[in-house]
C-alpha positions as CSV (number, residue, x, y, z in Angstrom):
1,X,52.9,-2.8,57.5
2,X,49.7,-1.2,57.7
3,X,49.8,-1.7,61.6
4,X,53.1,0.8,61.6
5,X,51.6,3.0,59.3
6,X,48.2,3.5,61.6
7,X,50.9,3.7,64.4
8,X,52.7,6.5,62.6
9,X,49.5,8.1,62.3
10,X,48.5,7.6,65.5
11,X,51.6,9.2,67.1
12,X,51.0,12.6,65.0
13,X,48.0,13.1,65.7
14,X,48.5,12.3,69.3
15,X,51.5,14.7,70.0
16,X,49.5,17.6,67.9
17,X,46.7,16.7,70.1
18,X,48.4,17.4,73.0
19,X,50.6,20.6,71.9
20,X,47.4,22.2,70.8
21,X,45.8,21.0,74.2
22,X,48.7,22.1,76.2
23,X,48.9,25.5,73.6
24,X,45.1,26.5,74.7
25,X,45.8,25.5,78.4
26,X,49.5,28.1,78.7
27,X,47.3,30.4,77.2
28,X,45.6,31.1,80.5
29,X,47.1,32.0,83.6
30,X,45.6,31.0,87.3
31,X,45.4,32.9,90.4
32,X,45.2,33.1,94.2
33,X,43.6,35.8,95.2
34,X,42.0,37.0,98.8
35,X,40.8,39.9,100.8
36,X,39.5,40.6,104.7
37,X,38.3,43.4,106.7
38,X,35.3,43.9,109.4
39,X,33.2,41.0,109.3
40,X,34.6,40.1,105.4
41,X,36.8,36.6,104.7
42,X,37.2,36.1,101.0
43,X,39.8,33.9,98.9
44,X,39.5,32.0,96.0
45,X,41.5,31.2,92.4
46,X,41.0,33.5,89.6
47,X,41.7,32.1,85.5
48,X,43.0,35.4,83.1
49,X,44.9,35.8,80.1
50,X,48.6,35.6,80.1
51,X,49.5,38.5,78.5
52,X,48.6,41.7,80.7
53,X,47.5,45.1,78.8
54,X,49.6,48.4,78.0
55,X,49.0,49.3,82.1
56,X,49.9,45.7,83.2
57,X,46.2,44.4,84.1
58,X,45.2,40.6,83.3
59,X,41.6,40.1,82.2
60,X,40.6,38.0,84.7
61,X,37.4,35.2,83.0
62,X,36.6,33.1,85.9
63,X,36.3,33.3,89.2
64,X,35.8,30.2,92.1
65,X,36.3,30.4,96.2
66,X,34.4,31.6,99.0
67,X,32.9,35.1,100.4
68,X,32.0,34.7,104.2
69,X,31.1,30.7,103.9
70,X,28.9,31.1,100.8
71,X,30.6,29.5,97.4
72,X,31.2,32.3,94.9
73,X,28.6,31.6,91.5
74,X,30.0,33.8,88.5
75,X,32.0,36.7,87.7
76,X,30.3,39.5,86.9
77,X,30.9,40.4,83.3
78,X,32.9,43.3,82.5
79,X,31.4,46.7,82.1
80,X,28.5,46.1,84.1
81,X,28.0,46.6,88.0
82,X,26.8,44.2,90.4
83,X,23.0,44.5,91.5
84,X,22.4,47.3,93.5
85,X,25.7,49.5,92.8
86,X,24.6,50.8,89.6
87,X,26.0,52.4,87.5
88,X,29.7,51.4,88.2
89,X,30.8,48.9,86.0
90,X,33.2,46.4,86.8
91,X,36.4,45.8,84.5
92,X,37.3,42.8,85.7
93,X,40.8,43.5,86.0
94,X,44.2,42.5,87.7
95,X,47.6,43.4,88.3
96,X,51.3,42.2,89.6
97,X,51.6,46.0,90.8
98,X,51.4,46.8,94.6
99,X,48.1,48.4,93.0
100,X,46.5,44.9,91.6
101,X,43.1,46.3,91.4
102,X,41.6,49.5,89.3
103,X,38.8,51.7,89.8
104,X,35.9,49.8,88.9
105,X,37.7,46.6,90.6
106,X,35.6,43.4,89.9
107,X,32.5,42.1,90.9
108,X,31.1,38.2,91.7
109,X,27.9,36.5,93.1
110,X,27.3,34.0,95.3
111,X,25.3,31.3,96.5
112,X,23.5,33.2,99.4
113,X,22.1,35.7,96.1
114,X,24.8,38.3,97.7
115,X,27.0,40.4,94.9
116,X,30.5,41.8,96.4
117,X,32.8,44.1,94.4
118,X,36.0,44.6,95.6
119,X,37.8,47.6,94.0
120,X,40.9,50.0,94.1
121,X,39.6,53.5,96.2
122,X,41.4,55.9,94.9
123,X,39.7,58.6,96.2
124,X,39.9,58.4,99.4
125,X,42.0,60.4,102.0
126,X,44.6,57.4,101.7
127,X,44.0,55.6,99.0
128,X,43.0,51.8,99.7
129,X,41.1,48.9,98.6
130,X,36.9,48.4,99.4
131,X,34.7,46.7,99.0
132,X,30.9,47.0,97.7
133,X,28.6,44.6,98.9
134,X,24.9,44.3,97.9
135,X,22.2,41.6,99.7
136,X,18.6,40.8,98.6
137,X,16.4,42.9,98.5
138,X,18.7,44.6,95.4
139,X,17.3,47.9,95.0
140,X,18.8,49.3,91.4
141,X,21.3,51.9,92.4
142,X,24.5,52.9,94.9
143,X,22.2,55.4,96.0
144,X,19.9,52.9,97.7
145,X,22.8,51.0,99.9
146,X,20.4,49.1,102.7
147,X,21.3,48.2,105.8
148,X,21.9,44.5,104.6
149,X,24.2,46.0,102.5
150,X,27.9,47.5,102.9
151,X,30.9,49.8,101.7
152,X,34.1,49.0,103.5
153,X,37.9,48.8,104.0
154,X,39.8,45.5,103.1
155,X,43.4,44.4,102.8
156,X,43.5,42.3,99.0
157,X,45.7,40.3,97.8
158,X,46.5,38.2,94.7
159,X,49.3,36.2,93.1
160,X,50.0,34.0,90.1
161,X,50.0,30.5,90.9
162,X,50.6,28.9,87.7
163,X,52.8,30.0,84.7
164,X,52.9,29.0,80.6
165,X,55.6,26.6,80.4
166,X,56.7,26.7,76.8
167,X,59.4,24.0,77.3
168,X,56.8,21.2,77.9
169,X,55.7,21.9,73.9
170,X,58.9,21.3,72.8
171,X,59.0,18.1,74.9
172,X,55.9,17.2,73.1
173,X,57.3,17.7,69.9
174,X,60.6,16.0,70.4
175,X,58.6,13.2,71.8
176,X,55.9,12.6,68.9
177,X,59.2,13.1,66.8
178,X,60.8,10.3,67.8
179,X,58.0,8.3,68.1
180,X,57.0,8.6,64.7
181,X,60.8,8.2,63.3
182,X,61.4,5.3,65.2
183,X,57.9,3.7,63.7
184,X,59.3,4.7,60.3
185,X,62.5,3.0,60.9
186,X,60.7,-0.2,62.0
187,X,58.6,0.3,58.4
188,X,61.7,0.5,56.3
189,X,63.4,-2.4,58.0
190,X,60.5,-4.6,57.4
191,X,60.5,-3.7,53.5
192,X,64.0,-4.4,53.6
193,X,64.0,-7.7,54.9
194,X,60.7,-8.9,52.8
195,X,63.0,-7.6,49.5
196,X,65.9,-10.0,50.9
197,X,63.9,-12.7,51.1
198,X,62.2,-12.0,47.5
199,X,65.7,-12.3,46.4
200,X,66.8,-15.5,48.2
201,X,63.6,-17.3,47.1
C-alpha cells in the first residue's frame, strides 16, 4: 500500500515536473537567422521571448553560429555598442516584418576577438540592412573605423524555427492524470479485497 502511495506521489510530481519544464522551455522561441554581402557569410540560431513588443520585435537573449569561419562567443547586451562603434547601442531586437531588424540592430563577438553588428539603415538613399564590423586593435569610437574594420551592405534574413506548443501541457496533464487515478484505483481495490478477507476469516 505504501508502494502505490510513493507511486501516486511519484506520478505528480513527475508530470508537474515536466509541465513546469516544458512551461519554461515554450516560453522561449528559437531562430534561424543569416546575412551576406562583400566578403561577409554569417548564419546562426537566435533564443527570444515569445511574445514580441507593441511594434512586433522579439528580444532576442542568445545568440550561436558563425561569422566568416569564426564561432560567434556572446550577444552583446542590449543598450550597449560593440567595441569600437561607440556610442550606438545595440537593442537586441527582431521582427516577423519585412523590416526584422531596427536601428540599433544587434551586436555579437566572436572567437577571432572580431565584434559585428548588423542593423536596419534607415538612412540611407534606399533604405537597407549593414553591417558594423570592428577588429583588434578596437579603438573606442565609430569615428576611428580602421582599415581592419568595415561598414557595409548585406541581405539578412531570419525566421522562427520553433513554436510554443501548448497542447503538449495538456498531454502532460491528462497523462500524470491518469497515471495517478489508475494508481488510486489499484489502492482502493487492494483495501477492498484485505476488508473481504477480514470478513471471511
Amino acid at each position: 500500500m505504501k508502494n502505490l502511495v510513493l507511486l501516486s506521489a511519484t506520478a505528480l510530481t513527475t508530470t508537474f515536473g515536466l509541465v513546469f519544464g516544458t512551461m519554461q522551455t515554450a516560453s522561449a522561441l528559437d531562430w534561424n537567422w543569416n546575412y551576406s554581402g562583400t566578403g561577409i557569410e554569417a548564419n546562426g540560431t537566435f533564443t527570444t521571448n515569445d511574445t514580441p513588443d507593441e511594434l512586433g520585435y522579439y528580444l532576442i537573449s542568445g545568440i550561436t553560429g558563425t561569422r566568416n569561419g569564426e564561432t560567434i562567443t556572446g550577444l552583446q547586451p542590449a543598450g550597449t555598442p560593440i567595441p569600437g562603434n561607440e556610442p550606438f547601442n545595440v537593442d537586441n531586437l527582431i521582427s516577423l516584418s519585412s523590416q526584422q531588424l531596427t536601428g540599433d540592430g544587434f551586436g555579437y563577438s566572436t572567437s577571432g576577438g572580431n565584434f559585428a553588428s548588423p542593423f536596419f539603415a534607415s538612412f540611407l538613399p534606399t533604405p537597407s540592412y549593414l553591417e558594423v564590423f570592428s577588429a583588434p586593435p578596437l579603438t573606442p569610437g565609430f569615428e576611428n573605423l580602421g582599415t581592419e574594420d568595415s561598414e557595409l551592405p548585406i541581405n539578412f534574413s531570419a525566421t522562427i524555427i520553433s513554436v510554443p506548443e501548448p497542447t503538449s501541457i495538456l498531454s502532460l496533464l491528462a497523462l500524470g492524470t491518469l497515471g495517478t487515478t489508475s494508481a488510486l484505483k489499484r489502492k482502493q481495490s487492494f483495501k477492498f479485497t484485505a476488508n473481504k478477507f477480514k470478513k471471511a476469516s
